[in-house]
N, C-alpha and C positions, 0 to 999 in steps of 0.2 A: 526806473530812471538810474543812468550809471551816476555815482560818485563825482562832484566836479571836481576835474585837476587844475583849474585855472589856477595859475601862478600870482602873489602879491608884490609888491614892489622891493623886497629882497630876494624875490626867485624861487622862493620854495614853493610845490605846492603846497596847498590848504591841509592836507593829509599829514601830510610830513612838519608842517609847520606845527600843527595843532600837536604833534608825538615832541617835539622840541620843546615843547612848553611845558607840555606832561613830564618829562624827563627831569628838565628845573624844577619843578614843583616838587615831584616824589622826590626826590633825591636831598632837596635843600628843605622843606617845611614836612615830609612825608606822606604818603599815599590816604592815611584816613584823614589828613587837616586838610586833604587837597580837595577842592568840589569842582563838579563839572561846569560852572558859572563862572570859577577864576581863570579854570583854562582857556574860556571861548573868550572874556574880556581879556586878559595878558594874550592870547593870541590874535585878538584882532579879527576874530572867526564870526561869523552870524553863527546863530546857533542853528539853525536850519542846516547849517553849512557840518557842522558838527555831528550832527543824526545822518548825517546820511553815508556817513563815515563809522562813524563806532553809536551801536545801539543802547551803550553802556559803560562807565565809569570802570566796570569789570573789563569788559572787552577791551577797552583805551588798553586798563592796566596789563591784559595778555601782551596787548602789542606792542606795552613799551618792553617789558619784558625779553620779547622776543627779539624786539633792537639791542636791547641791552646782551645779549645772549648772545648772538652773532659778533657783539665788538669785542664781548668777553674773550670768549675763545679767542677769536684772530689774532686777538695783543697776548694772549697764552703762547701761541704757538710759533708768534714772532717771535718771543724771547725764547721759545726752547731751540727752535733755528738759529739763533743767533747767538748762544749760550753753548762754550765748546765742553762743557760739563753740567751735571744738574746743582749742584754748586752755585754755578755761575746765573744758573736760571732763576734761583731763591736769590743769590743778590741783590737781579735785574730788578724781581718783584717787589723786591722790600724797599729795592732805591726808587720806583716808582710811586709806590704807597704814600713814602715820604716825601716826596717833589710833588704828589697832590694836598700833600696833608699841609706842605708849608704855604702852597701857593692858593688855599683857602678854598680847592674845590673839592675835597675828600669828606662826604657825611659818611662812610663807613660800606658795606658790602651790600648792596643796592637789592639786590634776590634777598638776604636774611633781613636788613630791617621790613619788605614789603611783607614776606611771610611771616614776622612778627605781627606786623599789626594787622593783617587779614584777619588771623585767627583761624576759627572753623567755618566762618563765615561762606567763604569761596574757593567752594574744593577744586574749579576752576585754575584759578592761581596757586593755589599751593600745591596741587599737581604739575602746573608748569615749574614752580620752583625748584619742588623734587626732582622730576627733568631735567633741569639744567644743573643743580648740582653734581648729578650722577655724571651728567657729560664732562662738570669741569674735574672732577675726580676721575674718570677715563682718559680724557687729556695727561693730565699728570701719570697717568700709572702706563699710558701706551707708549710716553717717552721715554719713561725709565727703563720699560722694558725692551725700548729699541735701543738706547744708551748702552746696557749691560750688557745686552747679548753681544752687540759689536764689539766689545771687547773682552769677549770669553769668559762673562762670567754671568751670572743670574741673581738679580733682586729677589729677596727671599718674599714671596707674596707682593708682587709689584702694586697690586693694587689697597691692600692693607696698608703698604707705606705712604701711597696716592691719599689713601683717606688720612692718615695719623696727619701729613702735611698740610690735609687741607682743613682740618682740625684749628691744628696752629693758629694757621691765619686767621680761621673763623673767631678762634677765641681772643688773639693778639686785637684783633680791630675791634671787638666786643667789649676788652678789657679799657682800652684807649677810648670806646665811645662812654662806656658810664664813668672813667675816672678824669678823663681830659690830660691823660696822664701820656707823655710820647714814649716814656722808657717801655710802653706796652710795645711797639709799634719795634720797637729794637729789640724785644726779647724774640719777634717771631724768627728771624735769620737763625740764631745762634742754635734755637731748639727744634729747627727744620734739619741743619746739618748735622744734629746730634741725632735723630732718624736715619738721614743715609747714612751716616759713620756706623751707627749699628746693622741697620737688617739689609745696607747694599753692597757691603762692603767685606 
């Protein structure tokens, strides 16, 4: 039997609606406080309706992941498009971090808390995690390296300085989730530009 797509009275389908709920949930209470019974009731979902869609709390979690993953990159690569230096790319980031963090929908980097609290549990997701960190570190090191060359010169190991930056951020948002501390969240700019001012410049 195929998956029902019927639509509910906000338009979404059942599919999509149920990954929207998932999302709020992981994201704001976390992936292991989250059960598949909170999702189907906050969704409004039968559960019938739920099994026929994801086999598994795992599989949900792939696929929120995988939404998650696709918006990632795209708002990456909007701001490297739109960012006439990488300078300017680390501002756009850090000014966004902070315009979630103020307007109270920012719990922190959505792929590292899940892969926290997976564990070794679900080599599943922490494969896809690994996955998409590598891509969003590729992201960062394919720009710098189309950045530099356009203007005659070479980041020294484009992708070492992709990882050290996305280091940063992993730790600036780490530091700011166990201290509630925001000056975390303002060290990551100054000690991202302090990377390219060395190894691209």
């Amino acid at each position: 039997m195929t998956p029902s797509t019927k639509k509910d009275p906000s338009g979404l389908p059942v599919k999509d609606r149920l990954l929207a709920t998932a999302a709020r949930l992981f994201e704001s209470q976390g992936y292991a406080a989250t059960g598949i019974n909170q999702i189907i009731a906050e969704s409004k979902t039968a559960k019938a309706s739920f099994y026929d869609h994801f086999s598994s709390k795992e599989l949900l979690g792939r696929e929120y992941l995988a939404q998650y993953g696709r918006k990632h990159l795209a708002l990456l690569q909007m701001m490297m498009r739109r960012s006439a230096h990488p300078q300017e790319f680390i501002a756009a980031w850090v000014r966004l971090i902070k315009r979630q963090n103020r307007s109270g929908v920012f719990y922190g980097c959505p792929m590292a808390n899940l892969r926290a609290q997976v564990g070794t549990g679900s080599p599943v997701l922490a494969g896809a995690i690994a996955e998409l960190a590598a891509e969003t570190i590729d992201a960062i090191s394919g720009y710098l390296r189309q950045f530099y060359r356009a203007r005659a010169g070479t980041p020294k190991h484009s992708r070492g300085v992709a990882r050290r930056i996305f280091h940063v951020y992993e730790g600036g948002v780490h530091v700011w989730r166990l201290t509630g501390d925001d000056a975390a969240l303002d060290d990551i700019e100054p000690l991202c530009l302090a990377i390219l001012d060395r190894d691209c410049c």
